[in-house]
C-alpha positions in Angstrom: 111.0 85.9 139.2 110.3 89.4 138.9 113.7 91.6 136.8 113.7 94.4 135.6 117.2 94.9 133.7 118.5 98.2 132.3 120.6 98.9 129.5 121.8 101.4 127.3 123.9 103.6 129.0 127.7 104.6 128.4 130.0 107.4 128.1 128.8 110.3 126.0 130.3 113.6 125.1 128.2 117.1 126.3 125.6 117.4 123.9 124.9 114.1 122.3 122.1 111.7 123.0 121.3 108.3 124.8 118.5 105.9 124.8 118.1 103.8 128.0 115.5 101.1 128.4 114.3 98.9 130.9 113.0 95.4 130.5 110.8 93.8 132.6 109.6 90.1 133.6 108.2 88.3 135.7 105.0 90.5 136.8 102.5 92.5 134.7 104.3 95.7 134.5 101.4 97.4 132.5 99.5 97.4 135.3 102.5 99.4 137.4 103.5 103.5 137.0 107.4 103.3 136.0 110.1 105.9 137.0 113.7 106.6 135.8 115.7 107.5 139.0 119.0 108.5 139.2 122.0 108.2 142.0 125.8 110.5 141.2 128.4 109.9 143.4 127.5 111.3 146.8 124.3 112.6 146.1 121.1 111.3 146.8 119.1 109.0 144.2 116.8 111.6 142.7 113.3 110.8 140.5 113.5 111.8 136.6 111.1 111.0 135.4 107.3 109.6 135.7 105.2 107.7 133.4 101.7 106.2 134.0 100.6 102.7 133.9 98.9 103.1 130.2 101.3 106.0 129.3 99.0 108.5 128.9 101.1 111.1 131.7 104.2 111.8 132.3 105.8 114.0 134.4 109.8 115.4 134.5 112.5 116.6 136.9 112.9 120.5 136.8 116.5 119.7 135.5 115.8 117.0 132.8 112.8 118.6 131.7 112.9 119.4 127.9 115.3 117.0 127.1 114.5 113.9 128.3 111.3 112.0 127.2 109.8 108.6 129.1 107.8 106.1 127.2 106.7 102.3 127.4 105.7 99.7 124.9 103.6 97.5 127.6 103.6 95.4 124.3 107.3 94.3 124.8 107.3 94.9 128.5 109.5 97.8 128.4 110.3 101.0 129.4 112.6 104.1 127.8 114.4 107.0 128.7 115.7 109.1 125.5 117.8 111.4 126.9 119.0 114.5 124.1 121.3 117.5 125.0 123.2 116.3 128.1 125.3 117.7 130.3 128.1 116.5 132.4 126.0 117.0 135.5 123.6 114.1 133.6 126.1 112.0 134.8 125.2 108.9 137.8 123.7 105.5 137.9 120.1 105.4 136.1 117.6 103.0 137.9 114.1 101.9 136.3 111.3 101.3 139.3 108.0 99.7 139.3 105.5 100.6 141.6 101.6 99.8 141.9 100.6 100.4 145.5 102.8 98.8 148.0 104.8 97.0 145.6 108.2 98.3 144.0 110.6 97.1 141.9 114.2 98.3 141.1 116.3 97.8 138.0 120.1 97.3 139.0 121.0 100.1 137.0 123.1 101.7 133.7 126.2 103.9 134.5 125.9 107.1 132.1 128.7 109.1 132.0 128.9 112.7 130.1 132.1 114.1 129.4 134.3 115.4 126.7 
């Protein structure tokens, strides 16, 4: 059964730091590019972030870009978001996504909230 379950998010004040991460199971997510997505309240879900199957690229959102960094340990099967200096627009639903081809796979997401 394939999961991939999200955690770390929360409410944080302007500024300060979070650490999301994104367990997977249930299919060989080294062999699958992972994105961060997120989705505020009556906007669109947007990508973040992009990380290759080994690691070795990454790519960023204009808006994140900076002060958010994407990484994997394909060791533990899981996938990170550190997110530093953020802002109450930071604020929505993060989702974690698989994809390898025509397969994709969607975390059920971690709320982070910004504000003071």
């Amino acid at each position: 059964q394939v999961q991939l379950v999200e955690s770390g998010g929360g409410l944080v004040q302007p500024g300060g730091s979070l650490r999301l991460s994104c367990a997977t199971s249930g299919f060989t997510s080294g062999d699958y590019a992972m994105r961060w997505y997120r989705q505020a309240p009556g906007k669109e879900r947007e990508l973040v972030a992009h990380i290759t199957s080994a690691g070795g690229s990454t790519s960023y959102a204009d808006s994140v870009k900076g002060r958010f960094t994407i990484s994997r340990d394909n060791a533990k099967n899981t996938l990170y978001l550190q997110m530093n200096s953020l802002k109450p627009e930071d604020t929505a639903v993060y989702y974690c996504k698989a994809t390898r081809f025509w397969s994709n796979y969607w975390g059920q997401g971690t709320q982070v909230t910004v504000s003071s």
